[in-house]
C-alpha positions in Angstrom: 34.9 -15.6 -19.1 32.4 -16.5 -21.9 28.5 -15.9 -21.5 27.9 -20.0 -21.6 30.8 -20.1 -19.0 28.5 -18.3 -16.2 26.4 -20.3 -13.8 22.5 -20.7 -15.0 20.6 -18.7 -12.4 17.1 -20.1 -10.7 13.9 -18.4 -11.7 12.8 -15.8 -9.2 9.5 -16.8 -7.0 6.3 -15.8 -8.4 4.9 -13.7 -4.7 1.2 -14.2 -5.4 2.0 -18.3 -5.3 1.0 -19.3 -1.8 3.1 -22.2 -2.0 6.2 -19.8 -1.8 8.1 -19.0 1.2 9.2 -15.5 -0.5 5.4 -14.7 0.0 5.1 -15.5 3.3 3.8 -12.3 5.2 3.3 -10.2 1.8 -0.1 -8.6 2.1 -2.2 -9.3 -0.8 -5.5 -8.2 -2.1 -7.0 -10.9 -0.2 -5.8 -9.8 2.7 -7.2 -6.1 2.3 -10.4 -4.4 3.6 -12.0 -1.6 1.9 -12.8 1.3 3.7 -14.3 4.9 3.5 -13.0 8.1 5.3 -12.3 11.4 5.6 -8.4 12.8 4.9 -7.5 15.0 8.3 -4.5 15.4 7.6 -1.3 15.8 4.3 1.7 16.4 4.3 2.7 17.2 1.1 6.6 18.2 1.6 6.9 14.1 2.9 4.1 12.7 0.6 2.1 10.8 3.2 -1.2 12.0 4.8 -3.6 10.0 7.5 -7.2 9.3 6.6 -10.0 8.9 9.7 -12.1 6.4 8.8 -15.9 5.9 9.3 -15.0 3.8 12.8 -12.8 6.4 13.8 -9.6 5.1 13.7 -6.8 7.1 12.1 -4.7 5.4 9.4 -1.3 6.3 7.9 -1.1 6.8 3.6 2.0 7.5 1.6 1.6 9.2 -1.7 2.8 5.5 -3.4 -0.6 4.2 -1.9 -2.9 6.8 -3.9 -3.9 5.6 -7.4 -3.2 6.8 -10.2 -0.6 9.4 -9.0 -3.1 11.7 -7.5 -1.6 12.6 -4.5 -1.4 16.2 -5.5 -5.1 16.6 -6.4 -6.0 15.0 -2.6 -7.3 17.6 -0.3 -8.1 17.7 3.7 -11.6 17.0 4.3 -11.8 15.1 1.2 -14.0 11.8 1.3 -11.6 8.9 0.2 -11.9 5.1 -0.4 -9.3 2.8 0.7 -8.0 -0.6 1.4 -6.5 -1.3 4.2 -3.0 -3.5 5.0 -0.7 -4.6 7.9 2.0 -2.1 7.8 5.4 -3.8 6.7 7.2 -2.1 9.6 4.1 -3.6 12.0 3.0 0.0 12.8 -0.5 -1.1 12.7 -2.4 -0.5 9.5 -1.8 1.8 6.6 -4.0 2.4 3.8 -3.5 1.8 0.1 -5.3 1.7 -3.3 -6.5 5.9 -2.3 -8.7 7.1 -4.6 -11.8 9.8 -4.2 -15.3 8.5 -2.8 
């Protein structure tokens, strides 16, 4: 079979268009809240932690979430900034863009 010979494929969806379906439930920055809080709690053998924010509510982090590929420099006790999204598994909310207040 010859290159010319296979079918022309369709261009994949851009996700930030909100006319697409593909985007459909993808959280965006819109979609995101920024928050402050204190880390209570890593993990570091799993790379996730959970932040407590200033209303008190604790919220899940993986290490993918923390900018920059800080995870390792992230202590307990450490005040953090964050944005928080509907989990895609819809475990509530999980916090993304980490970075220290």
């Amino acid at each position: 079979m010859r290159r010319s010979d296979l079918p022309v494929s369709t261009p994949l969806p851009v996700l930030s268009d909100p006319g697409c379906p593909a985007a459909a439930g993808t959280p965006t920055r819109e979609d995101a809240t920024m928050a402050t809080g204190t880390i209570i709690r890593l993990v570091r053998d799993r790379g996730f932690g959970f932040i407590r924010g200033e209303d008190g509510k604790e919220v899940f982090f993986h290490a993918t979430g923390v900018v920059n590929g800080i995870y390792d420099n992230l202590n307990e006790d450490q005040m953090v900034t964050y944005e928080k999204q509907a989990d895609t598994r819809g475990r509530g909310e999980r916090a993304v863009n980490v970075r220290p207040a």
